[in-house]
N, C-alpha and C positions, 0 to 999 in steps of 0.2 A: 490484486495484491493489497495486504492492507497492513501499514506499517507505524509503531508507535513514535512519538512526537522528534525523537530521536534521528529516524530514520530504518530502525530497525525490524525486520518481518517478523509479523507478527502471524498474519495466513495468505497464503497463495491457492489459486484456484485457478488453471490454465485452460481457456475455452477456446472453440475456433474462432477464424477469423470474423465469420459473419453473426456472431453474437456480439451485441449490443452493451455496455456499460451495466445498464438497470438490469437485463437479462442474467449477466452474470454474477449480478449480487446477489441477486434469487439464493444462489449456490453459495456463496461466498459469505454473506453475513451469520445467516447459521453455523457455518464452522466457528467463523471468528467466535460467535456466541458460546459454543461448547470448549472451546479452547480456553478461552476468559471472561470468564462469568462478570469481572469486575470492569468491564470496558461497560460506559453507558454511552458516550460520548464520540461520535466520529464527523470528521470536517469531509465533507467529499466537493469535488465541482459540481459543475451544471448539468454536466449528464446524468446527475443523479436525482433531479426534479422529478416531482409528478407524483404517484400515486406509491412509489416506492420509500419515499419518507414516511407518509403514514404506514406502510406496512412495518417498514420498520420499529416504530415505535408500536404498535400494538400487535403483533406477533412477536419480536425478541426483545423488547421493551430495549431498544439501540434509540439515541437519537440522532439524525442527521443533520448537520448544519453544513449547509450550501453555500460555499465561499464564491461570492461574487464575481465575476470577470470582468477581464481590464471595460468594457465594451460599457459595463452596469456603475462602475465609476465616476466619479469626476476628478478633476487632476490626476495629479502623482500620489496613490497609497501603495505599498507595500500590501499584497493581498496575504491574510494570515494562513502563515504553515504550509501554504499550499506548496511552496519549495521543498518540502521533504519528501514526498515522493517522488518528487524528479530526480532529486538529488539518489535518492536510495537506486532507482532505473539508472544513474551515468553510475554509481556504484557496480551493479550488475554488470553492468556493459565493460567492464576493467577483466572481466571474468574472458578466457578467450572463447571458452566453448558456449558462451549465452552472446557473442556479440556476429553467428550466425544460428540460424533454425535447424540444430542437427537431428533433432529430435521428432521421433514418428509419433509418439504416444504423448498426452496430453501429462500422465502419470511420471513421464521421465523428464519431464522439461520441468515440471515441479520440484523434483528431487534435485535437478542443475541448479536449479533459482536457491530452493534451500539450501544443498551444500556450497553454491558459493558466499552467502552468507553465512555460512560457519566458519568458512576461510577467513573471510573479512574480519569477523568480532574474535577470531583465536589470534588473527595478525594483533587487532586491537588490545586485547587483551595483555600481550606477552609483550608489548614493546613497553620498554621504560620510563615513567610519568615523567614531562616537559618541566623546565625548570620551570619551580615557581607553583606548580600544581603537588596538593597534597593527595 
């Protein structure tokens, strides 16, 4: 899942269990590529190390910045952005039919992910702006 600074999906691509982080961006960065030409830029964690940064930058000209973990730190920082995916994942999980695996096909569990984000941004959308907000 790859989602903008917001929190918002941007592409999903659902693999089995025993495929790996880097394996499934194989899959995953391509789409995001064709979908938005205009993304150069993506923050990913530590699973995303090694030989799949350079790919990315030199087959879909993406590049990847690898946000440190607590472990690579010293003191108390706030690791950047890297909350928004989690946050977007406890988003899903309000959803009741993605907070079990109902799903057999790889192809329907994408379309749950997506249309529960449709739900979220149409609730977002239709509720009336907070005081103080123009």
């Amino acid at each position: 899942m790859v989602t903008d600074t917001l929190g918002l999906l941007l592409a999903v691509e659902v693999t089995p269990a025993n495929t790996g982080d880097r394996d499934g961006a194989v899959g995953l960065l391509p789409l995001l590529r064709r979908l938005h030409r205009d993304i150069t830029l993506l923050w990913a964690d530590g699973a995303y190390t090694g030989r799949i940064v350079q790919w990315a930058r030199e087959e879909l000209d993406l590049t990847l910045d690898i946000v440190k973990g607590a472990s690579q730190r010293t003191g108390f920082t706030v690791p950047p952005r890297r909350w928004v995916a989690e946050r977007t994942f406890a988003w899903l999980m309000n959803s009741r039919h993605l907070a079990r695996d109902y799903e057999t096909l790889p192809e329907n569990s994408e379309a749950v992910i997506r249309w529960s984000m449709v739900t979220r941004m149409s609730r977002r959308l239709a509720r009336p702006p907070a005081a103080g907000r123009h």
